[in-house]
N, C-alpha and C positions, 0 to 999 in steps of 0.2 A: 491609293490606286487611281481614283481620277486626275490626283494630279499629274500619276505617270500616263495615260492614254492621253491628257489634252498637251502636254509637254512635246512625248514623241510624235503623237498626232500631226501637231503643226509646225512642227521641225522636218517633218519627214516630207509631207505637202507638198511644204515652202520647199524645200529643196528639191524635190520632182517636179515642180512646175516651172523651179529656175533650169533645171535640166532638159525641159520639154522645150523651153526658147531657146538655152545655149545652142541642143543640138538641129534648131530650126536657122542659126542664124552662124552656121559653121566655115559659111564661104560666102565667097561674092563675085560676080563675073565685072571683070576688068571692062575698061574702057576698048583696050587691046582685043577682049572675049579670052582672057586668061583667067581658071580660076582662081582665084588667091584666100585662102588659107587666112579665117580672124584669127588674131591672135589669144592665147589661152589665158591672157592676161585683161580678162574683160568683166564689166560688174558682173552680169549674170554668173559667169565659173567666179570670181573669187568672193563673191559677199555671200554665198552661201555654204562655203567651206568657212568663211569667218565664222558665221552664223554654226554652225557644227559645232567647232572649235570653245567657243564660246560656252554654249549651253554643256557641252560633254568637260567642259574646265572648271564650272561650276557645279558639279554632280556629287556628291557622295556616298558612300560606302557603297563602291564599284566592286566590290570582293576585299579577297583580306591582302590579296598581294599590294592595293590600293591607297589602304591604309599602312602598308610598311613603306611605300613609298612616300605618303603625305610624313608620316614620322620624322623619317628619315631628313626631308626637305625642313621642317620647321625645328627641329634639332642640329644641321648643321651634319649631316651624318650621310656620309655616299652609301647608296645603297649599289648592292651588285657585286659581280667579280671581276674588279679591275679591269670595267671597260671605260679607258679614259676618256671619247667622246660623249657618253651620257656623264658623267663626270663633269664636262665641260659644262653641259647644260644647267646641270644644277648650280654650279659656280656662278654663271650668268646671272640667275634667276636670285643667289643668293648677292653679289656685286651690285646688283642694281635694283636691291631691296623689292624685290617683287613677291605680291602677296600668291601666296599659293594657288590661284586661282586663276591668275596668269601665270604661272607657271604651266603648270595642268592642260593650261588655254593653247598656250604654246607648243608642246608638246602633241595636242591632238590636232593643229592646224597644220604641221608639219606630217604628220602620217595621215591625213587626209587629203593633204596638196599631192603629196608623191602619188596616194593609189588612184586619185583621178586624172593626174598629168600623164599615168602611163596612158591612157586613152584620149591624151587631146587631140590624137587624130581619128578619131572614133568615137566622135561626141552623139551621136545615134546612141549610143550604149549608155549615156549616163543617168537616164531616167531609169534605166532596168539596176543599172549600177547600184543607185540609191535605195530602190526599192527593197533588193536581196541584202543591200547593206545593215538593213533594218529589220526587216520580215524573215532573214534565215542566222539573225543574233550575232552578225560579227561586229560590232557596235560593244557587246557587253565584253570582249575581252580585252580590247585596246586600251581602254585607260584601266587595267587590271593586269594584266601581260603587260605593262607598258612597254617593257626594255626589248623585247623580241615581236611587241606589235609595231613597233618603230623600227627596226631593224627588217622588218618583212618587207614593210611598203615600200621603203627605202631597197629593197633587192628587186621589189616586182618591178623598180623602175628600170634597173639595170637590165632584164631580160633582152630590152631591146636591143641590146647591143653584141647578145647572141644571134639573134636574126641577122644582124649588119658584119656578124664577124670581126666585129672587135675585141680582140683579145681585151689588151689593156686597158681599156673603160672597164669594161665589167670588173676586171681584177678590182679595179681604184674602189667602185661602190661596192662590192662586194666586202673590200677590209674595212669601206666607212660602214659597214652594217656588223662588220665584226667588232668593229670598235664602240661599239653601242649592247653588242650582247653576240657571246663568242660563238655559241653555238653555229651561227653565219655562216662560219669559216665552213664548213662543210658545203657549201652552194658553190662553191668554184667548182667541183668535180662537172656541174652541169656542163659545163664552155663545151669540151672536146666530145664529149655524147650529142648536141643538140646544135651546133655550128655548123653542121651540114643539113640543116632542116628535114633530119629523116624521119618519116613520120615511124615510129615502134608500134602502135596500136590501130594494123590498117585493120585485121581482123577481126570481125564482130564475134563467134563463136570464142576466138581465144581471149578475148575480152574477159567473157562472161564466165569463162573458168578458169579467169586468175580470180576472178569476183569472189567468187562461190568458195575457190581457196582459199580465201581473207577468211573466209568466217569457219572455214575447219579447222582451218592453223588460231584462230581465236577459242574454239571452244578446245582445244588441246592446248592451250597458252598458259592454264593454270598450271597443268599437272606437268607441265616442262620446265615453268618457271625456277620451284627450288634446284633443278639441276645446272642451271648457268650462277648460280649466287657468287664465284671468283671472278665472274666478269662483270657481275652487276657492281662491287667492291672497287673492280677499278672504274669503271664508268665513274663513280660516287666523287673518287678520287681526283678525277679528269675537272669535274665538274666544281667541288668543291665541299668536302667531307663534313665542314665546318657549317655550310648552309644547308646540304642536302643530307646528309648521313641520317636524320631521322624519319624524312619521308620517302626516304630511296632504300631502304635499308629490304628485304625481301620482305617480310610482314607487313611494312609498310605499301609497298607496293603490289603485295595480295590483296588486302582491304581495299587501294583504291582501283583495283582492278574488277572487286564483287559492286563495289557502288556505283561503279560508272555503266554497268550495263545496261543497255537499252532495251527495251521490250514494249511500248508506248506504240501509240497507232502511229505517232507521229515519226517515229525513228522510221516504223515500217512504211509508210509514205515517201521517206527520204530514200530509201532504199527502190523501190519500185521507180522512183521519179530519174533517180540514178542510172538506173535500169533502161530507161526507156530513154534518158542522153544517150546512152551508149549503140543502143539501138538506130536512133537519129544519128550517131557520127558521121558517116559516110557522107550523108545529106549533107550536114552541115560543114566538114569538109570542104565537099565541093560550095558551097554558097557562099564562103568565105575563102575560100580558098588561097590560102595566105602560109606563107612559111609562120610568120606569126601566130597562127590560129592551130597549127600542128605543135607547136614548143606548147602553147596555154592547155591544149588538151593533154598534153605527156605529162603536165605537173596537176592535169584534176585527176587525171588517172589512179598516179602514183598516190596523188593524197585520198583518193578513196580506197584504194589498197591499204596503205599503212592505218587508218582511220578505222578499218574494220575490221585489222589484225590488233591494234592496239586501241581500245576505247578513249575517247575525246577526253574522261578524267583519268586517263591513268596518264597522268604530267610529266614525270619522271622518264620517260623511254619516249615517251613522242617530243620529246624539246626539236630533235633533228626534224623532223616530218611538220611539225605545226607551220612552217612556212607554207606550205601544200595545201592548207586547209580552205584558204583563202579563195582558192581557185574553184571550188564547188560552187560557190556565189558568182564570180566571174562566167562560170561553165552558164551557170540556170541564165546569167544576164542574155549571154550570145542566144542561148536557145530560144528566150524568151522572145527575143530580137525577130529571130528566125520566124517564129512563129508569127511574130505579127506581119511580117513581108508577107507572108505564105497564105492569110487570112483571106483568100478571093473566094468570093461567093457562090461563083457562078461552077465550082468543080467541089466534086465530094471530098476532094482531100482539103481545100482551102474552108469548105464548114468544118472539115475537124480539127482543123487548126484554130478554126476562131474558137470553137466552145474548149477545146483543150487551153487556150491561152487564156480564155479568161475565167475557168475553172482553177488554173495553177493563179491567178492573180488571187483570185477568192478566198481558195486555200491558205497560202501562207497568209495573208490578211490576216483571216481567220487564227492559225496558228499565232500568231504575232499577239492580238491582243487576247486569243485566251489564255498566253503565257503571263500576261502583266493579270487580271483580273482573278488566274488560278492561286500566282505567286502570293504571298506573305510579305508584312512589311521589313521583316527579317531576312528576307532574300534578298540577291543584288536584281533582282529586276528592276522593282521599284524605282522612277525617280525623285530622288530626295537634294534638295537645294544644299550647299554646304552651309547654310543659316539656318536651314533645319535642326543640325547637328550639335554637342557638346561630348569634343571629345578631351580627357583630360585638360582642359581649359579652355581648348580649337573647339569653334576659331576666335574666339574671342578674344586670343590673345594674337595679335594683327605684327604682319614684319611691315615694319617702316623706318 
């Protein structure tokens, strides 16, 4: 346990405090008096995505999908369903005798480059970036999910090219994240919904009763379930019968539909906090006021819809929607953002912005390491070294 609080601890720091200079040293006025734009290629942005990369490439028992992937690599064995660019990667990794660890390394500097490149023009946000990247646990499914956490970042990059109207770029990333893990393929339908930058969610009341409807269509979601079971069969089928047919199969997907339920203070805090973006939209709308910023809110939306219609462990039915999920931390970043502009002292709304900003900083804090000190050294919270470890021989038996 201490060594997972002083690990995360000063990885996390270290990289809020590289993010506090990057987004302090984002431009410069020309000689001319033209701003110009650092480039994203600078120590402060990339030695602390190394710095990630690295320590999240040396981690082990990240869950169990983690270790089907380490297996898989140290055996010579593609995991997945014939998505030939992860494929490729493993190839590499295997070509050029690379220890698992760089493998691993590789893989998380690569889906950590993409999701903060989509904001190198919005380097203000990467201090909040890193914060929620850690403090609201999307860190523990990346190198766990590997095949579809690399495949998200890699799509969040493409968004931009919904805002620009480009068809065919998006197309192009869209199939390299299909080619990584298929479920992807579904993300093209976005182009022709959101290439006119219309916002769908101007309405705060209808908001909050599709909300309310996620969680009625949730508690009638069991007793509806055995009645789609020919559709759930072919889903299985689509997916691959041979990987999925035992966890997908309806019983299976009862069971992880009763364990994943939440009832925790903390869920209901996520809920209330949810609550209260949605409330702030309009605000925050106008403060940002960006065709951009109306596309990020239509997919935290959606992912908080599907999210509360489908529980976060029922894996099997949310594969399509976990792309979405991502955007809840992106959402809390901008707000937080917002919040801290808004923090003026001298108006009643700017102190309730400052004690609400740093009541929510506290909180998840809070949240964050009572998850590491609650957890068990049997849980994937913990961080454990891959030296730590003996697994069937690994790693002591070394590729070189």
């Amino acid at each position: 346990m201490l060594q997972s609080i002083i690990v995360y601890s000063l990885l996390m720091f270290t990289m809020i405090l590289f993010a506090v200079y990057a987004s302090r040293r984002n431009g410069y006025i020309s000689s001319s008096g033209i701003l110009v734009k650092r480039s994203f290629w600078r120590f402060e942005v990339i030695f602390p995505l190394i710095l990630f990369a690295i320590i999240f490439g040396m981690r082990y028992d990240v869950g169990v999908d983690h270790l089907g992937y380490l297996h898989g690599y140290l055996d010579k064995i593609h995991v997945g369903k014939n998505e030939p660019l992860f494929f490729l990667l493993s190839e590499v990794g295997w070509r050029l005798n690379w220890h698992y660890v760089i493998y691993f390394s590789f893989i998380a500097f690569i889906q950590v480059f993409f999701f903060f490149y989509v904001f190198k023009d919005e380097r203000y946000l990467f201090p909040f970036l890193v914060f929620f990247l850690f403090t609201n646990g999307e860190w523990l499914n990346w190198m766990n999910v590997i095949r579809q956490s690399l495949a998200m970042c890699i799509w969040i990059f493409s968004i931009k090219y919904i805002e620009e109207k480009k068809l065919w770029r998006y197309l192009i990333w869209c199939v390299v994240a299909t080619l990584i893990h298929k479920s992807a393929i579904v993300l093209i339908v976005f182009y022709p919904i959101l290439r006119n930058g219309r916002d769908y969610f101007k309405s705060i009341p209808l908001q909050l009763i599709l909300l309310g409807s996620a969680f009625v269509l949730k508690s009638a979601f069991e007793v509806f379930l055995p009645n789609i079971e020919s559709f759930i069969n072919t889903y299985i089928s689509i997916l691959g019968a041979d990987m999925y047919g035992r966890s997908y199969n309806i019983e299976g997907l009862m069971n992880s539909y009763r364990e994943s339920e939440g009832t925790g203070l903390v869920y209901i805090f996520r809920i209330v906090l949810n609550v209260i973006v949605i409330l702030f939209s309009k605000k925050l709308k106008l403060f940002y006021n960006s065709k951009r910023f109306n596309i990020i809110y239509f997919f935290f939306f959606i992912g908080l819809l599907t999210m509360y219609v489908f529980p976060v462990g029922f894996i099997s039915l949310t594969r399509p929607f976990r792309y979405f999920y991502i955007f809840q931390s992106i959402m809390y970043a901008f707000f937080l953002y917002y919040l801290f502009k808004t923090k003026i002292k001298d108006s009643q709304r700017g102190v309730f912005h400052a004690y609400f900003y740093y009541g929510l900083i506290f909180i998840f804090l809070g949240i964050f390491y009572l998850s590491i000190i609650t957890s068990n050294e049997n849980s994937s919270f913990w961080y454990q070294f891959y030296f730590d470890q003996n697994l069937y021989g690994y790693p002591g038996r070394m590729i070189n």
